[in-house]
C-alpha positions, 0 to 999 in steps of 0.5 A: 868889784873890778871895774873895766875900762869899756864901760862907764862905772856908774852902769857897772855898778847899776848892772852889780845892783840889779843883779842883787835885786834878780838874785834877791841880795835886794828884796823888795821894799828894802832900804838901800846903802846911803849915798855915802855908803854906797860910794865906800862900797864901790869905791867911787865918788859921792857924786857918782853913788849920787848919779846912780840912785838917781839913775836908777830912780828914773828907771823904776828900781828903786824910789826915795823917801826924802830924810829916810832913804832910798829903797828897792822898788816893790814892783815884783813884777820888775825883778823878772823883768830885769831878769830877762831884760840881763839875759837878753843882753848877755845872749845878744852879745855872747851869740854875736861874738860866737857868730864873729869866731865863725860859729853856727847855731848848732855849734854853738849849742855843742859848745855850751852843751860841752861846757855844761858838762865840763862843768859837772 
């Protein structure tokens, strides 16, 4: 994973796990990477692998079973919660900086339209 500089790597790496989880990479109920697996994986301390379960725990996806691991949350209703909570964001920030290049609504659907197309 390629990491930047404008954000803290421990939310990067949050953001990467619950898109495996809106994905369905991660089901629910599964067993999660140990904190030492999870720190090879990413590349990162234990400390840090540690500050993301933990993290991750508070925000409802995923829970620990002491001595046997942590795991995703079950909650499916989540998933499509985290789903559109991602998109949201991504919008917001997408039309923000379309609106700071100067563009308007409808072009700015133009240029997805182009895009997609582009893209066939």
């Amino acid at each position: 994973m390629e990491y930047n500089s404008g954000s803290p790597i421990y939310l990067q790496v949050i953001n990467e796990l619950k898109k495996k989880m809106v994905k369905g990479e991660l089901k629910p109920g599964e067993k999660m990477p140990s904190n030492r697996e999870l720190a090879v994986l990413y590349k990162v301390n234990q400390n840090t692998a540690a500050r993301i379960y933990r993290e991750m725990e508070m925000a409802g996806y995923c829970y620990t079973k002491r001595g046997i691991g942590t795991f995703v949350s079950e909650e499916e209703y989540m998933f499509d919660n985290v789903k559109k909570e991602m998109a949201e964001e991504l919008l917001k920030n997408f039309v923000h900086e379309m609106h700071d290049l100067g563009f308007q609504k409808g072009e700015i659907i133009e240029q997805i339209a182009d895009y997609e197309e582009e893209q066939k």
